[in-house]
C-alpha positions in Angstrom: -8.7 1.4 9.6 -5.3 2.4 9.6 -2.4 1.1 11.4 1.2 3.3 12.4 4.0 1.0 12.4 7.4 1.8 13.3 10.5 -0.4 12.3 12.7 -1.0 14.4 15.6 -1.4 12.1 15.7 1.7 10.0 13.1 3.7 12.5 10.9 3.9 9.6 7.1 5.3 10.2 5.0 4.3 7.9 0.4 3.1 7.7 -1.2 0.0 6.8 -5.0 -0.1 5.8 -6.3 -3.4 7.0 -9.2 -4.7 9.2 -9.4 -5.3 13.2 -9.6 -8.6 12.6 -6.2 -9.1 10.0 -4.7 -7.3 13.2 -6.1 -9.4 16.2 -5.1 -12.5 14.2 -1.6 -11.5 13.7 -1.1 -9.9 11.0 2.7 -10.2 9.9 3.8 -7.0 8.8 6.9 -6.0 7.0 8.5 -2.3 6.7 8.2 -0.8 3.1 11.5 0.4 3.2 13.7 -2.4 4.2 11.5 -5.2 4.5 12.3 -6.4 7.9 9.5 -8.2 9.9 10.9 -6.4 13.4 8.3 -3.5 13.7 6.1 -2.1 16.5 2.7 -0.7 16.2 2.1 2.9 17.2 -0.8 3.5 19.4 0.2 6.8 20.0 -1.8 7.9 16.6 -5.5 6.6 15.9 -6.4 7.2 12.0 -9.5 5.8 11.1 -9.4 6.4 7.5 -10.5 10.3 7.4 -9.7 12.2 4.4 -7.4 15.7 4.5 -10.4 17.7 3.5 -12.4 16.1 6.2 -11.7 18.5 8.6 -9.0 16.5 10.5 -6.3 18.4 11.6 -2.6 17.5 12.2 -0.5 19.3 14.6 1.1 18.5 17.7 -0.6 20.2 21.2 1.5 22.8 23.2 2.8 19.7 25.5 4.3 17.4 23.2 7.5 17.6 20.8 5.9 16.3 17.8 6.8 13.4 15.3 4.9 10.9 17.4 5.0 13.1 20.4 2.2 12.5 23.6 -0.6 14.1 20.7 0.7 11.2 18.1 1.4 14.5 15.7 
């Protein structure tokens, strides 16, 4: 699966591909940008490894601003 990560530092957004379990035993994770170790996870976007020609769409609902808005687009 993937994991959205945002760092709290440079308010980078970026994915990790790694198991449930690497996650529920506490995965450290580091931004790709600036390396710092103080990051959030993202549940507002759920990305379970489907490809762009899947069919999976990306674009925000008529309620939410976008960029990690209520949709997670």
């Amino acid at each position: 699966m993937f994991y959205t990560f945002v760092c709290n530092s440079c308010q980078e957004v970026f994915e990790i591909r790694t198991s449930i379990s690497e996650i529920s035993n506490g995965l450290k994770v580091r931004c790709p940008k600036c390396a710092s170790n103080d990051v959030t996870r993202d549940y507002s976007k759920i990305n379970i490894g489907l490809s762009a020609g899947s069919g999976a769409k990306s674009s925000s609902c008529s309620t939410c601003s976008g960029s990690r808005g209520c949709c997670g687009s």
